[in-house]
C-alpha positions in Angstrom: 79.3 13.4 197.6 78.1 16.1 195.5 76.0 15.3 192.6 75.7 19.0 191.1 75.7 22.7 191.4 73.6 25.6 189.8 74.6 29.5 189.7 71.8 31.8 188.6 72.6 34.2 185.8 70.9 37.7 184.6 71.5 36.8 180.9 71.2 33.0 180.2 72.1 33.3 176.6 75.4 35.7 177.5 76.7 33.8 180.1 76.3 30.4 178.1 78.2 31.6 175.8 81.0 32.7 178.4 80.6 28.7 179.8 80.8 27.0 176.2 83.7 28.8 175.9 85.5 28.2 179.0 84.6 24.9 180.7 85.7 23.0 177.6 89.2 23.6 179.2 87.7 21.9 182.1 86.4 19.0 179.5 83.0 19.6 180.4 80.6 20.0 177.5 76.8 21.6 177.5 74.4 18.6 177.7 71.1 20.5 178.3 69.6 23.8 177.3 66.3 24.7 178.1 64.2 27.7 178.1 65.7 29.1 181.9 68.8 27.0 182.0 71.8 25.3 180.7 73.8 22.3 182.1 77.2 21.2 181.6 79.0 17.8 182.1 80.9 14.8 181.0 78.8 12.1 180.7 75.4 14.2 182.5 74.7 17.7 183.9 77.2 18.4 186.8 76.8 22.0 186.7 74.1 24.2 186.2 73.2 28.1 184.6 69.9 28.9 185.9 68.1 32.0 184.5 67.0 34.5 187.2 66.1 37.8 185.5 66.0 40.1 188.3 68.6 39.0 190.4 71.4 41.8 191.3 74.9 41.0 190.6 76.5 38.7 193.3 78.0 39.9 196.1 82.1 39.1 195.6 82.3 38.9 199.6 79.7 36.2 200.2 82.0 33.6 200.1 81.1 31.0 198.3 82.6 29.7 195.5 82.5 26.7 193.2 85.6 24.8 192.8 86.1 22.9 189.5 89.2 20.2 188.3 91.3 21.2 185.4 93.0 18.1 183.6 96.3 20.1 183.7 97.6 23.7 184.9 97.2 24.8 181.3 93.4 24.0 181.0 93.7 26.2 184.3 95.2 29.0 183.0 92.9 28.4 179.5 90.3 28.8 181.3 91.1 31.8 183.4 92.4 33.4 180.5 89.0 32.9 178.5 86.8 34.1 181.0 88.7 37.4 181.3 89.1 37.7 177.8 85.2 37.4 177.7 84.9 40.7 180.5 84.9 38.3 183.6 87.0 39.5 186.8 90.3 37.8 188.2 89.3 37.1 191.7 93.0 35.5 191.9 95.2 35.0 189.3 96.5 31.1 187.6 99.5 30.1 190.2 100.4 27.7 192.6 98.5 27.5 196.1 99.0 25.9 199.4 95.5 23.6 200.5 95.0 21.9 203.8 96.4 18.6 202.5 98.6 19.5 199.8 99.8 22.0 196.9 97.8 22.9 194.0 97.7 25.0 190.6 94.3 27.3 190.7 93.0 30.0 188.7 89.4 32.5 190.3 87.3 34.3 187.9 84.1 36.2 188.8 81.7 35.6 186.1 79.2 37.7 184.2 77.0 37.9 187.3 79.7 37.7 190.3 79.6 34.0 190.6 83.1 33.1 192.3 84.6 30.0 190.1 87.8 28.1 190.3 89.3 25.8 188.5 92.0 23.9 190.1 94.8 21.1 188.7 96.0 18.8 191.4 99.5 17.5 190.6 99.5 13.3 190.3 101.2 12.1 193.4 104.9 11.1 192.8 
């Protein structure tokens, strides 16, 4: 139903950095770069980096968040890892968590700008 997603960011060159580095846990690659924004993706740009100089940092109550799979619960906890080793935020910790419809291993970061991103593994149905 969704076909992509874009966060702005302060620094584009800073916080593509921070994305190379984490969403290859996620198995997503960068796919475009341009002058005021960077996308990322399998096979084409699923999520977006879109440069907005003057924007303040993102409120962390807003309450949105973007929600991304994880192959595994390591690639979760890679990925959280990374992004806090790189001076992003926990906004919750790799771990097990209860959904609507059934259990999940998830990991929340606030990025370089306050963006609120998750990456989640859902365990294959036994």
């Amino acid at each position: 139903m969704i076909d992509h997603v874009s966060v702005a960011v302060r620094d584009l060159a800073r916080s593509g950095a921070l994305y190379d580095a984490i969403l290859v846990h996620l198995e997503l690659k960068r796919l475009v770069t341009r002058e005021a924004t960077i996308g990322y993706g399998k096979r084409y740009p699923e999520f977006w980096l879109n440069f907005r100089p003057n924007l303040p940092k993102v409120s962390p109550d807003t309450g949105v968040h973007i929600c991304l799979r994880a192959p595994n619960d390591d690639a979760v906890r890679a990925f959280f890892d990374g992004a806090l080793a790189r001076s992003c935020l926990t906004a919750g910790d790799p771990g097990p968590r209860q959904a609507a419809m059934t259990t999940y291993f998830g990991a929340f970061i606030f990025d370089l700008d306050g963006n609120k991103v998750e990456a989640v593994h859902f365990p294959p149905k036994a």
